[in-house]
KOLGU-984440 format. One record per atom (N, C-alpha, C, O): residue number from 1; z, y, x. Coordinates in steps of 0.02 Angstrom, whole numbers. Layout:
BEGIN
<node NUM, <Z, Y, X>>,
...
This chain:
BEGIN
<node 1, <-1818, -5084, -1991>>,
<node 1, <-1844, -5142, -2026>>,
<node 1, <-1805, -5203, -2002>>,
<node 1, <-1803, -5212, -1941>>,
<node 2, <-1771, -5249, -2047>>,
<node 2, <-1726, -5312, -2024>>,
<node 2, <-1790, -5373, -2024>>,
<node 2, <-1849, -5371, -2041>>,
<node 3, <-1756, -5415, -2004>>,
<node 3, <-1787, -5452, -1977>>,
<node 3, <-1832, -5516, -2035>>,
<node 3, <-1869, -5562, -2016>>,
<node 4, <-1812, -5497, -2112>>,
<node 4, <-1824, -5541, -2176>>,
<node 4, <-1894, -5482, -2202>>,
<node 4, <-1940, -5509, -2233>>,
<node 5, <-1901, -5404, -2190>>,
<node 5, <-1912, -5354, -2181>>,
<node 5, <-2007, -5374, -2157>>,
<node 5, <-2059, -5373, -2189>>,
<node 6, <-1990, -5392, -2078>>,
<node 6, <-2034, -5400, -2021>>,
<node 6, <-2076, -5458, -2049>>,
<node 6, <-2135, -5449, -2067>>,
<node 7, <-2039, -5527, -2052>>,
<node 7, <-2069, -5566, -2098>>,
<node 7, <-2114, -5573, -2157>>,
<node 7, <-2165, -5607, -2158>>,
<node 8, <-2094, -5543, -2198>>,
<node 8, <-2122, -5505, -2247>>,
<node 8, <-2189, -5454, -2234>>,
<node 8, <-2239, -5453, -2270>>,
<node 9, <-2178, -5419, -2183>>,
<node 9, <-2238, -5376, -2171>>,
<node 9, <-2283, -5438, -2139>>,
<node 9, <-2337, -5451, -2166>>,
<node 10, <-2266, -5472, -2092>>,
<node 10, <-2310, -5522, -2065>>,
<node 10, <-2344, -5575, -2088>>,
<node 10, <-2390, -5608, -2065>>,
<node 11, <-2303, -5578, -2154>>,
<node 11, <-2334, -5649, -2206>>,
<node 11, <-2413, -5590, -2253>>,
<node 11, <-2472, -5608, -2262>>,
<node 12, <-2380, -5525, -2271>>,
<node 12, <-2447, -5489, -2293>>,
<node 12, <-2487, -5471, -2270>>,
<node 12, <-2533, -5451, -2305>>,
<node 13, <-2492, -5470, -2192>>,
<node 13, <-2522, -5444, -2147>>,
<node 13, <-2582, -5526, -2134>>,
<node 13, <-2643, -5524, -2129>>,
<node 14, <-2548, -5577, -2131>>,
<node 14, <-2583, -5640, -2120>>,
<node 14, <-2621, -5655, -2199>>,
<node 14, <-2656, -5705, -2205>>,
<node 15, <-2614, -5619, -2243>>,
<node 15, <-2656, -5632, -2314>>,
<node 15, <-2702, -5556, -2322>>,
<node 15, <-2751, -5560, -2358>>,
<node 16, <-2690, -5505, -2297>>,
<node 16, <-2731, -5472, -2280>>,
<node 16, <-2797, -5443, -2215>>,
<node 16, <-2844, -5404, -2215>>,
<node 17, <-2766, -5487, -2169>>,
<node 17, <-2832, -5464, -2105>>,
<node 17, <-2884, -5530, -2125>>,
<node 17, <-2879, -5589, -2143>>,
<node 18, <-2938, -5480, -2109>>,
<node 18, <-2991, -5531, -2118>>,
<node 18, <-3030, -5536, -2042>>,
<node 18, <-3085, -5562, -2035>>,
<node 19, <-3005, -5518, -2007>>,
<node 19, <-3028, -5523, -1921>>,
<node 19, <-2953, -5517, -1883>>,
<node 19, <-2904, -5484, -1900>>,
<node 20, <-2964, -5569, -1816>>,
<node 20, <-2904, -5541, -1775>>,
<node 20, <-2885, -5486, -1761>>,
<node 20, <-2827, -5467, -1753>>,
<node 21, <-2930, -5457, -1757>>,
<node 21, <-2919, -5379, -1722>>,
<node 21, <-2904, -5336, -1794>>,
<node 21, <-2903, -5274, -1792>>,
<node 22, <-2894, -5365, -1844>>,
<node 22, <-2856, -5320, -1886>>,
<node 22, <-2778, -5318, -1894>>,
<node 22, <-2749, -5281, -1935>>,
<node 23, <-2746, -5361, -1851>>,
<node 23, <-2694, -5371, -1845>>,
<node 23, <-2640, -5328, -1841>>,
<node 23, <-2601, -5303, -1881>>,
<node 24, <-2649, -5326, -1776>>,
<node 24, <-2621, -5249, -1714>>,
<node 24, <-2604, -5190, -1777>>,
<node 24, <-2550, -5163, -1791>>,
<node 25, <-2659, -5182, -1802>>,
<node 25, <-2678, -5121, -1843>>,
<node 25, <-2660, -5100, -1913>>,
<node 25, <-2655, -5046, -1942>>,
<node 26, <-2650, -5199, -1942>>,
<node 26, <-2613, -5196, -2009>>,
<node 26, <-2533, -5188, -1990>>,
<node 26, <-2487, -5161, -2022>>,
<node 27, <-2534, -5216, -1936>>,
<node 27, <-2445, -5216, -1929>>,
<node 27, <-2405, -5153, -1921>>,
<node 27, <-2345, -5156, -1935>>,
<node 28, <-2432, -5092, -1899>>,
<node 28, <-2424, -5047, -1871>>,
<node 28, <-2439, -5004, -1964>>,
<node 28, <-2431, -4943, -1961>>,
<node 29, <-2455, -5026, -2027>>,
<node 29, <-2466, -4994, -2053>>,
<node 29, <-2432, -4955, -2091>>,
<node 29, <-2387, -4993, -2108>>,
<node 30, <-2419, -4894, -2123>>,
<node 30, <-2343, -4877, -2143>>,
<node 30, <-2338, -4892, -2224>>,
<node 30, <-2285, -4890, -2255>>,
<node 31, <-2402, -4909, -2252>>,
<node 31, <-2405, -4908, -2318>>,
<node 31, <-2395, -4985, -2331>>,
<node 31, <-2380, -5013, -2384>>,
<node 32, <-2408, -5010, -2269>>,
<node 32, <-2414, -5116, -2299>>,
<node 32, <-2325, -5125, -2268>>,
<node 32, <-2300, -5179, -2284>>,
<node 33, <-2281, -5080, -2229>>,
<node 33, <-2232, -5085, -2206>>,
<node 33, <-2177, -5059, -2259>>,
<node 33, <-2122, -5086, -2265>>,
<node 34, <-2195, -5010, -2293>>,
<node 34, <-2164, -4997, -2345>>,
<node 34, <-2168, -5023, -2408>>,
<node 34, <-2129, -5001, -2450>>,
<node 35, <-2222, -5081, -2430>>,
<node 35, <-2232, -5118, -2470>>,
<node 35, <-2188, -5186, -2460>>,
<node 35, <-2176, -5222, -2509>>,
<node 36, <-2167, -5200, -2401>>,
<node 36, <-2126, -5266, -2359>>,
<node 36, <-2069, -5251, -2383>>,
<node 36, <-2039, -5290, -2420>>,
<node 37, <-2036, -5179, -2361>>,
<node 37, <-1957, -5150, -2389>>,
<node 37, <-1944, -5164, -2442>>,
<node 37, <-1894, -5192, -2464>>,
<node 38, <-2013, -5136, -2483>>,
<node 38, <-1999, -5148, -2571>>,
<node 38, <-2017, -5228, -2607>>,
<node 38, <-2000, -5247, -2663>>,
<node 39, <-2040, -5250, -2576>>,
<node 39, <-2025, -5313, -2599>>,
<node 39, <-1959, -5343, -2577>>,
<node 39, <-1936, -5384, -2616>>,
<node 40, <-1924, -5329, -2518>>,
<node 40, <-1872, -5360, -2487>>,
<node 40, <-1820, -5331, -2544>>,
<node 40, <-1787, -5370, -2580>>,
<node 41, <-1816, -5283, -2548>>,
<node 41, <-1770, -5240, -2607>>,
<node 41, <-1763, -5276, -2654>>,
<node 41, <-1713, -5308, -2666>>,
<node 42, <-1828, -5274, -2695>>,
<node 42, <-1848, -5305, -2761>>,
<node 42, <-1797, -5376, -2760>>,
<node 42, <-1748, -5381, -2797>>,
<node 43, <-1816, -5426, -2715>>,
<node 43, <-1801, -5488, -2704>>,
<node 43, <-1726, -5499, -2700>>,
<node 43, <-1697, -5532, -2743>>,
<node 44, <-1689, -5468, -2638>>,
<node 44, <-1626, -5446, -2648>>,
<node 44, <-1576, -5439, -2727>>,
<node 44, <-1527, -5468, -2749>>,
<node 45, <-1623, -5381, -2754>>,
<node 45, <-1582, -5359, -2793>>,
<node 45, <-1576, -5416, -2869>>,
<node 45, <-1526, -5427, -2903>>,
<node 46, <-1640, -5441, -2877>>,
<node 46, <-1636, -5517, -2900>>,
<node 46, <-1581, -5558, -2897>>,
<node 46, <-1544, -5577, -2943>>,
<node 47, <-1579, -5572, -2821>>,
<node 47, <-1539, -5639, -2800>>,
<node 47, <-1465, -5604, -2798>>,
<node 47, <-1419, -5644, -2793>>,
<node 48, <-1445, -5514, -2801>>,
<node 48, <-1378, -5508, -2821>>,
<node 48, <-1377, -5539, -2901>>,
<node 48, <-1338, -5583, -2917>>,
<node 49, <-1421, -5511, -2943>>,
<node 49, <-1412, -5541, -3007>>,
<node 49, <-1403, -5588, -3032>>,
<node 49, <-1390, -5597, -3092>>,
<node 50, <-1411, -5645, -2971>>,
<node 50, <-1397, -5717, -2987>>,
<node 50, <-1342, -5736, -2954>>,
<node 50, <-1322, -5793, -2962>>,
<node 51, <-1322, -5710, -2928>>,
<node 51, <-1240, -5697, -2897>>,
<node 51, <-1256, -5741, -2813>>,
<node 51, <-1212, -5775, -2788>>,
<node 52, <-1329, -5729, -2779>>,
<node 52, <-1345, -5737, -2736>>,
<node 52, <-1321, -5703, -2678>>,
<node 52, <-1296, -5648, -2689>>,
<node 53, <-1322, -5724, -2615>>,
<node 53, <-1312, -5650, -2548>>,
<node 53, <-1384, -5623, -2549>>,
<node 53, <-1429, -5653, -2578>>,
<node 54, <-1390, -5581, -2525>>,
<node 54, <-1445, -5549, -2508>>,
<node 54, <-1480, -5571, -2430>>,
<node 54, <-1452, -5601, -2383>>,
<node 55, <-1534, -5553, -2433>>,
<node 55, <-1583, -5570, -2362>>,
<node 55, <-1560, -5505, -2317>>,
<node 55, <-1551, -5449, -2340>>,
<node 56, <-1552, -5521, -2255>>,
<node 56, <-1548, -5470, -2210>>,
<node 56, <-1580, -5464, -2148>>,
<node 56, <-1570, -5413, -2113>>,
């Protein structure tokens, strides 16, 4: 996971816990971590289409 990746999991992770202690537990999750990739993808592949660099 890069570091635009990590971000990403941590910005969904802060709109999904509804207690501190869900934190630890969302971060570690493989389904909200693989939802971070695919948005990072998604986003990427956008900003090639706009003749953007990509996030890394």
């Amino acid at each position: 996971m890069n570091s635009f990746e990590q971000a990403t999991l941590e910005t969904l992770v802060s709109f999904k816990a509804k207690k501190p202690e869900e934190i630890s537990r969302l971060l570690t999750n493989k389904k909200l971590q693989q939802e971070a990739c695919e948005l990072v993808k998604k986003w990427n592949d956008k900003r090639k289409q706009l003749g953007l660099a990509p996030w890394e």
